[in-house]
C-alpha positions as CSV (number, residue, x, y, z in Angstrom):
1,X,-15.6,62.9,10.4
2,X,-16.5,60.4,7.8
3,X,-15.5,61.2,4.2
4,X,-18.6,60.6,1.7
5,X,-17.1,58.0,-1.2
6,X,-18.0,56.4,-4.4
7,X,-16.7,53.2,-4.2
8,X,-16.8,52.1,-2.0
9,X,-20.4,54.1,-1.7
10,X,-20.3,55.0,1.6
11,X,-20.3,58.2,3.9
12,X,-21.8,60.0,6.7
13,X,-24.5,62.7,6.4
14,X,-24.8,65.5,9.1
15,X,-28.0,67.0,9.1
16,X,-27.6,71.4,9.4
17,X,-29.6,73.4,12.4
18,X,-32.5,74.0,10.0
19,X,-35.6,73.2,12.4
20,X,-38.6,74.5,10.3
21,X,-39.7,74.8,6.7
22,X,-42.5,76.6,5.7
23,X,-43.6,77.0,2.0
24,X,-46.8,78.4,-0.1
25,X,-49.1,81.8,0.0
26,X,-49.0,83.8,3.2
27,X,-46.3,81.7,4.9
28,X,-44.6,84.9,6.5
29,X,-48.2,86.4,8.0
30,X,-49.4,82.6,9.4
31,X,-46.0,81.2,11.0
32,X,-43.7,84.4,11.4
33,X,-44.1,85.4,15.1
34,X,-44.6,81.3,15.5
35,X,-41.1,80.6,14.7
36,X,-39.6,83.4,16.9
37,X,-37.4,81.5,19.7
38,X,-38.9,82.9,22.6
39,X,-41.8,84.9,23.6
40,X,-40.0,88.0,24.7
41,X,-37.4,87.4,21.3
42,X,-36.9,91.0,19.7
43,X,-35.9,90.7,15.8
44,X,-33.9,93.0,13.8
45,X,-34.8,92.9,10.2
46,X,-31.5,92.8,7.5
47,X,-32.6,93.8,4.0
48,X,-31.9,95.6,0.7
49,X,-33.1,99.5,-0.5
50,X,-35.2,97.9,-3.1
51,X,-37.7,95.5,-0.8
52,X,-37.5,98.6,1.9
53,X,-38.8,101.4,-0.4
54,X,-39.9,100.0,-3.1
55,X,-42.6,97.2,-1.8
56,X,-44.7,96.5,1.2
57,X,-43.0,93.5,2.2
58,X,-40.4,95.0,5.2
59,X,-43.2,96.8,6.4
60,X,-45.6,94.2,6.4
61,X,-42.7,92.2,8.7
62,X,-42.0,94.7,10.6
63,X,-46.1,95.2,11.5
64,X,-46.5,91.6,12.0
65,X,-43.2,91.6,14.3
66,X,-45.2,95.1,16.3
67,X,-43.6,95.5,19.4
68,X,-40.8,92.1,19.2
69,X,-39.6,94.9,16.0
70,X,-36.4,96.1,17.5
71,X,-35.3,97.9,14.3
72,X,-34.4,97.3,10.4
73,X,-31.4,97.8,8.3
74,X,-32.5,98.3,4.8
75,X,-29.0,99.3,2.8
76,X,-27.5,95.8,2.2
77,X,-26.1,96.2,-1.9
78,X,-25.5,93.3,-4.3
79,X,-22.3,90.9,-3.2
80,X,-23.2,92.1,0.7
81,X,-20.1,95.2,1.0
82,X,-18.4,95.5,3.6
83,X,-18.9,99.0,4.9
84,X,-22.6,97.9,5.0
85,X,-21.7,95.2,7.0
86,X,-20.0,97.0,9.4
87,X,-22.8,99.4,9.9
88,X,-25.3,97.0,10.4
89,X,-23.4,95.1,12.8
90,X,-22.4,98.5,15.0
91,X,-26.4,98.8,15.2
92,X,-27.0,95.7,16.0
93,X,-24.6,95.0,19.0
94,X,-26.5,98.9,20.5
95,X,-29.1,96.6,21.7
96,X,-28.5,93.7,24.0
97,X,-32.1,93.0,23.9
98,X,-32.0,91.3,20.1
99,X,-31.6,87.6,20.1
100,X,-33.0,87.3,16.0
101,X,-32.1,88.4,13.1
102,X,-34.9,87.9,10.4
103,X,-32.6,88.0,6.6
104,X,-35.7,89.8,3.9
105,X,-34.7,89.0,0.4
106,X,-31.5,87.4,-1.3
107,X,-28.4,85.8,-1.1
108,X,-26.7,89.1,-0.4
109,X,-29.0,90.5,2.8
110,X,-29.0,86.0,4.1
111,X,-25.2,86.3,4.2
112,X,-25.2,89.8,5.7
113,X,-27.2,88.4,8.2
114,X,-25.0,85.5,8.9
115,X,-22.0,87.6,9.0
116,X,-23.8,89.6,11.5
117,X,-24.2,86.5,14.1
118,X,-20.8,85.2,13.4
119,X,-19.3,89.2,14.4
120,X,-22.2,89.2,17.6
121,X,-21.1,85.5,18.6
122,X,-16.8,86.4,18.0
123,X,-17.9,89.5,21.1
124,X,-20.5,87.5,23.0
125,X,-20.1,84.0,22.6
126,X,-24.0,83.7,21.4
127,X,-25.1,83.4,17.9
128,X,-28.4,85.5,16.6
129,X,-31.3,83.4,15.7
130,X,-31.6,83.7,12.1
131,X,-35.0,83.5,10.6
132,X,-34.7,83.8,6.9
133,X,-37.3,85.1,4.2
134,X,-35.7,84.3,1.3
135,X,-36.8,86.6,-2.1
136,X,-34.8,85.0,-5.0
137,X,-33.9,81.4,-5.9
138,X,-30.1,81.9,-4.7
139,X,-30.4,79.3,-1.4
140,X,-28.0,81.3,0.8
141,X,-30.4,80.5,3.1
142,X,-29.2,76.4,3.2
143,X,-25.4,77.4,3.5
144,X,-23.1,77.5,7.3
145,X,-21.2,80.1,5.2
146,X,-21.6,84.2,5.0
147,X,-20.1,85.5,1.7
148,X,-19.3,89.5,1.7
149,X,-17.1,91.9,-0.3
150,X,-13.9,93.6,1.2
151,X,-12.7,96.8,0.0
152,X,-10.9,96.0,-2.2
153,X,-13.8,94.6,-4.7
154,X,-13.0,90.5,-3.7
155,X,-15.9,88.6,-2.1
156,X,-14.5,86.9,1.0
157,X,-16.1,85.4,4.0
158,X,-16.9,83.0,7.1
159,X,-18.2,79.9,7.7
160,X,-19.4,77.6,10.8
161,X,-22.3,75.2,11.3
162,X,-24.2,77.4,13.5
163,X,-24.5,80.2,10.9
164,X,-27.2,78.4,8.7
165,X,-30.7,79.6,9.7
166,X,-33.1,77.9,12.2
167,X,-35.9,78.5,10.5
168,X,-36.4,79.4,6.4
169,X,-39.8,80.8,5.2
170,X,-40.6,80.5,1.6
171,X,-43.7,82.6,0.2
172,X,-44.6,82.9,-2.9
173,X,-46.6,86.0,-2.3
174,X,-43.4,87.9,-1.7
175,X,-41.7,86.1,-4.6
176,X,-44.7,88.1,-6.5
177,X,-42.3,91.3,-5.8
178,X,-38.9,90.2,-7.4
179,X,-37.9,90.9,-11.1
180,X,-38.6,88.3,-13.1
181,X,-35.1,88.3,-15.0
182,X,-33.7,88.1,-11.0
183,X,-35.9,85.4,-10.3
184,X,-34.9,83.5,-13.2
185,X,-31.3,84.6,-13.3
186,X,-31.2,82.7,-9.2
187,X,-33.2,79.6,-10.7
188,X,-29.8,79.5,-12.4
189,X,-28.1,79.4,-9.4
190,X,-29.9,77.2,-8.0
191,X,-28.7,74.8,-10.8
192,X,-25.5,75.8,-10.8
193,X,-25.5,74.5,-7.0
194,X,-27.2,71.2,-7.4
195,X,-25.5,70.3,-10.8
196,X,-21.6,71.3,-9.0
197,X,-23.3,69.2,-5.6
198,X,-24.0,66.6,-8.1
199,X,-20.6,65.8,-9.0
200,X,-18.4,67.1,-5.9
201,X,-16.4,64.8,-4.8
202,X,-17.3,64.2,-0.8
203,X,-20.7,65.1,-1.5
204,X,-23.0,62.0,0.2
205,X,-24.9,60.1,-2.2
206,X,-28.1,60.3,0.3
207,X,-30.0,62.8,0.7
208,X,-27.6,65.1,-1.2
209,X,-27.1,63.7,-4.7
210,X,-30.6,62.2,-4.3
211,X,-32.2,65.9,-4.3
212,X,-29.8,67.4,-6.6
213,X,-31.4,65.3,-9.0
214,X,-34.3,66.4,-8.1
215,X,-34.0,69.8,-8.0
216,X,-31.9,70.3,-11.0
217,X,-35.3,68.5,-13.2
218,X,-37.5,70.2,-11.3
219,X,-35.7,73.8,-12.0
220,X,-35.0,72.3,-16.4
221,X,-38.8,72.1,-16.0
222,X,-40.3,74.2,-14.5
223,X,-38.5,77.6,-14.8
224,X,-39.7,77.9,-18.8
225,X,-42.9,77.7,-17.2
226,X,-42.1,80.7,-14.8
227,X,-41.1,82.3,-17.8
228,X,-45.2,82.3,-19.5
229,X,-46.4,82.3,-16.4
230,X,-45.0,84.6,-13.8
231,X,-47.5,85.1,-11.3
232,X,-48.1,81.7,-11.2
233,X,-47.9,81.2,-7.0
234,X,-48.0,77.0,-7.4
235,X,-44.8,77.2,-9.9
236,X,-43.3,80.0,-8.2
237,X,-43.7,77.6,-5.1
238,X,-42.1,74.4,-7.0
239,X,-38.9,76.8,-7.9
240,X,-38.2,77.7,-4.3
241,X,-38.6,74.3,-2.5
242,X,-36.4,73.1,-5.7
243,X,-33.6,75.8,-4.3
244,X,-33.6,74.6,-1.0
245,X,-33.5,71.1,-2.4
246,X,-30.0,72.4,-4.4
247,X,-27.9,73.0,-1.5
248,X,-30.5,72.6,1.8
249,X,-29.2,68.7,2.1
250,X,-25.4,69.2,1.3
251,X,-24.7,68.6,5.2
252,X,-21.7,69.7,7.2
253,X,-19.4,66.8,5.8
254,X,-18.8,68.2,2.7
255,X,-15.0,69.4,2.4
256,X,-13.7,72.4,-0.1
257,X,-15.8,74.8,-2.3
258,X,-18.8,73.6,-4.3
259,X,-16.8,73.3,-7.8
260,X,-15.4,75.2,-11.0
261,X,-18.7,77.6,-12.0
262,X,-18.7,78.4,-8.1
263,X,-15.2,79.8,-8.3
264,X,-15.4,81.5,-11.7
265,X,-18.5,83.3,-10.2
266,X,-16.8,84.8,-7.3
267,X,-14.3,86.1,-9.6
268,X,-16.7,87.6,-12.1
269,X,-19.1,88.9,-9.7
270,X,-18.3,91.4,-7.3
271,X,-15.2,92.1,-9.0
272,X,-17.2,93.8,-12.0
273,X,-20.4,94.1,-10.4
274,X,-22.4,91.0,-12.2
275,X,-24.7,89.4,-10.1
276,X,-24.4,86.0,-9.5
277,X,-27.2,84.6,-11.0
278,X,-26.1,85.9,-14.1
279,X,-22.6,85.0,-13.2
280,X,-23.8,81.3,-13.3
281,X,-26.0,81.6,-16.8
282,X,-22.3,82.9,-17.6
283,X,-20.0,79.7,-17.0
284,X,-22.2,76.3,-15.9
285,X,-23.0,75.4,-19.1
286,X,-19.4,75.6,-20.0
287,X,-18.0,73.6,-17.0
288,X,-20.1,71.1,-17.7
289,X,-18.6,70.7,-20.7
290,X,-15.8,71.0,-19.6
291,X,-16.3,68.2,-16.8
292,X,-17.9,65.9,-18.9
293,X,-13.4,65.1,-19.9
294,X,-12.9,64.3,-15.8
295,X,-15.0,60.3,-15.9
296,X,-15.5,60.9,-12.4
297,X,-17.8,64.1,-12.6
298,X,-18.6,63.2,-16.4
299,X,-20.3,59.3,-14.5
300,X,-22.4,61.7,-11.4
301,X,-23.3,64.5,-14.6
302,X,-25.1,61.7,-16.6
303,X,-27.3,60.8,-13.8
304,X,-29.5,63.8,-14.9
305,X,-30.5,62.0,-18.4
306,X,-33.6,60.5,-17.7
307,X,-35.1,63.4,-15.4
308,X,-34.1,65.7,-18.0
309,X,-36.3,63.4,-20.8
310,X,-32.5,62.0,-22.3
311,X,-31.4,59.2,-23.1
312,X,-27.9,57.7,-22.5
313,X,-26.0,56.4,-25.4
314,X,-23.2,54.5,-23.2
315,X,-21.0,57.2,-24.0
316,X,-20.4,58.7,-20.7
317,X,-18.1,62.0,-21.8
318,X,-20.8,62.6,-24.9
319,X,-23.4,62.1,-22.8
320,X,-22.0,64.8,-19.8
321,X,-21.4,67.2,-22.7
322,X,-25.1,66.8,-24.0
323,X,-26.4,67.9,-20.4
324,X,-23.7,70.8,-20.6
325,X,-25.7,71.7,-23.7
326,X,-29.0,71.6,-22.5
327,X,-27.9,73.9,-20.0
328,X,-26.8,76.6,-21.9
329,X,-29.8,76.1,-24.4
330,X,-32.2,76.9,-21.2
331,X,-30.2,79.6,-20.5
332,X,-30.7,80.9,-24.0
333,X,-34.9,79.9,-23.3
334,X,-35.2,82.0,-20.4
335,X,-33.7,84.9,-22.4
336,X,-30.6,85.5,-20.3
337,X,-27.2,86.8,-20.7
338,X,-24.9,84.1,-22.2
339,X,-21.6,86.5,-22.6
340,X,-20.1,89.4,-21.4
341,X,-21.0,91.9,-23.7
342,X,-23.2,94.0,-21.4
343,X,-20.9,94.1,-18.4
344,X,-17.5,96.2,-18.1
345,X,-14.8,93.8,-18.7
346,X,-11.9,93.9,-20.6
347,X,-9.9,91.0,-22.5
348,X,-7.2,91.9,-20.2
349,X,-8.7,90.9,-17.4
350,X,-8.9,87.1,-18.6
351,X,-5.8,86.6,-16.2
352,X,-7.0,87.6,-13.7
353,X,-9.9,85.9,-13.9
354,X,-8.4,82.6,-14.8
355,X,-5.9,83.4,-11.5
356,X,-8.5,83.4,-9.2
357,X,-11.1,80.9,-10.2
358,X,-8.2,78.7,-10.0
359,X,-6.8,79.2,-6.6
360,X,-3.8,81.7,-7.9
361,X,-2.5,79.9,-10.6
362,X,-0.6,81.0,-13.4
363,X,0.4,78.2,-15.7
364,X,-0.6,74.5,-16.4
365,X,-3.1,72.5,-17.6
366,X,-6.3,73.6,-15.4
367,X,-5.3,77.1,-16.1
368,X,-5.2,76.7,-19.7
369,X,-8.7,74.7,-19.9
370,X,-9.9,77.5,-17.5
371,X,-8.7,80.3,-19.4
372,X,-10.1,79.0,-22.6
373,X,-13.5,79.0,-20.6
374,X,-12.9,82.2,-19.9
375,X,-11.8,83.8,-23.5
376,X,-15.5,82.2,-24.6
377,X,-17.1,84.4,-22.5
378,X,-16.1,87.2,-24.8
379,X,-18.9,88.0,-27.6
């Protein structure tokens, strides 16, 4: 496989499974049974307790689906657990019959759902065909990997190219349902993916980079406007496609984890139970920083000036640090959490935290620059 580089700029770019797209009002009720992969397909519908009880939208599904419905699993918690996991696979494999699995809501019931077809594939040999409805601004639904907490409180999980969905339904109508601190806290995400896609290292230049700049001026714009205008369905519309356009084009070539904020957010989130859009309000802004003293990430961050209405001064590591500002000015726009102060973690914990965002060390000087990002995240 060909490794993506910057000079020379060249790379290979390997397109994901993905087969259909559909965005705008009423997507799910005009292209749902459509995009089921046969006419005698039977779906099983993964989701959370809050989208189950607490709006129409699984039961609207599960109506449309009527008698290709072949059951739902609606207890899927934040950071996917385990034991949930495990339940909702044991149903699952009861019924030879179900070839789909259609993921209702966000990153946490997508990568259940994944998990699910990688467990059914490990027995079977066949993958589930994954039709996602995607509820937040997260874009698990673009990723060939299935995160999920073990026991013991640490996210974990698998990856393989055939775990990304087939088909990815974007509605604003059922956007309409989702919190609007969630909503916003995942456009953070989103950013956090295409601003760490921006400046990975084997990421291709084309389409990858190309839409993370897109996406990350699109979500600088656009999310303020969420924020006066919440029912909005045109901008709520403009926020997902500029999710999927965070991660959706990142390929199979890529190699290693998306980047610093990535890691610090898996070892702030399910740990102490902070979801991971707030995880990234939390720590991009500071990585960015932070990146802006590597001249390799600092020369991809700068790219974003001019769709971000900046200028560049010709001072590449100042003008990095300014887009690491703007970001945690936004964050502070949207009226997000910025520290730790309303979550339950101790300064003792700073070790730990540093440990694993940084791959288990202990000493050095990425730990030290780490755990000084870290210590900042105490009010």
């Amino acid at each position: 496989m060909t490794d993506a580089t910057n000079y020379p700029l060249s790379g290979l770019w390997q397109p994901t499974q993905l087969q259909r797209l559909h965005y705008g009002p009423d997507s799910v009720k005009q292209h749902l049974l459509s995009c089921l992969p046969k006419e005698s397909s039977k779906a099983f519908i993964i989701t959370g307790n809050s989208l189950a009880n607490k709006t129409p939208l699984v039961k609207q599904v599960e109506e449309l689906l009527g008698s290709r419905h072949a059951g739902t699993f609606s207890k899927i918690g934040e950071h996917a657990p385990v034991a949930q996991l495990d339940e909702a696979t044991k149903l699952v494999k009861k019924d030879d019959s179900i070839d789909t699995v259609i993921s209702v809501g966000g990153g946490s019931p997508i990568d259940s759902a994944k998990a699910i077809s990688y467990r059914l594939h490990e027995k079977t040999g066949n993958y589930l065909y994954h039709i996602s409805i995607p509820t937040t601004l997260s874009a698990s639904e673009c990723t060939f990997m299935a995160g999920y907490t073990q026991s013991d409180g640490v996210k974990t999980g698998v990856r393989g190219k055939e775990l990304v969905p087939s088909v990815v339904i974007y509605d604003s109508k059922f956007a309409l349902h989702t919190p609007e601190r969630l909503w916003m806290s995942t456009g953070m995400r989103a950013m956090d993916h295409a601003i760490e896609l921006l400046y990975h290292p084997t990421a291709t230049e084309m389409p990858a980079r190309w839409l993370t700049l897109q996406s990350a001026a699109t979500l600088f714009e656009i999310l303020p406007l969420y924020k006066k205008d919440p029912k909005n369905e045109n901008i709520i519309t403009k926020l997902q496609l500029a999710a999927f356009a965070s991660l959706g084009f990142m390929g199979y070539n890529m190699k290693g984890g998306l980047g610093l904020s990535h890691a610090l957010g898996y070892a702030l989130g399910s740990p102490y139970s902070i979801p991971h859009g707030i995880t990234s309000c939390l720590t991009l802004g500071h990585v960015v920083k932070l990146k802006a003293q590597d001249p390799a990430a600092a020369e991809q961050i700068v790219r974003l000036l001019p769709f971000i209405g900046e200028s560049a001064s010709g001072d590449v590591k100042k003008d990095a640090d300014r887009v690491g500002e703007r970001v945690l000015q936004l964050v502070k726009d949207l009226e997000l959490d910025s520290d730790l102060s309303k979550y339950k973690v101790g300064k003792d914990q700073i070790p730990i935290i540093t440990e694993r965002a940084t791959g288990g060390q202990k000493e050095g000087q990425v730990y030290e620059a780490v755990e000084g990002l870290v210590k900042g995240l105490f009010a």
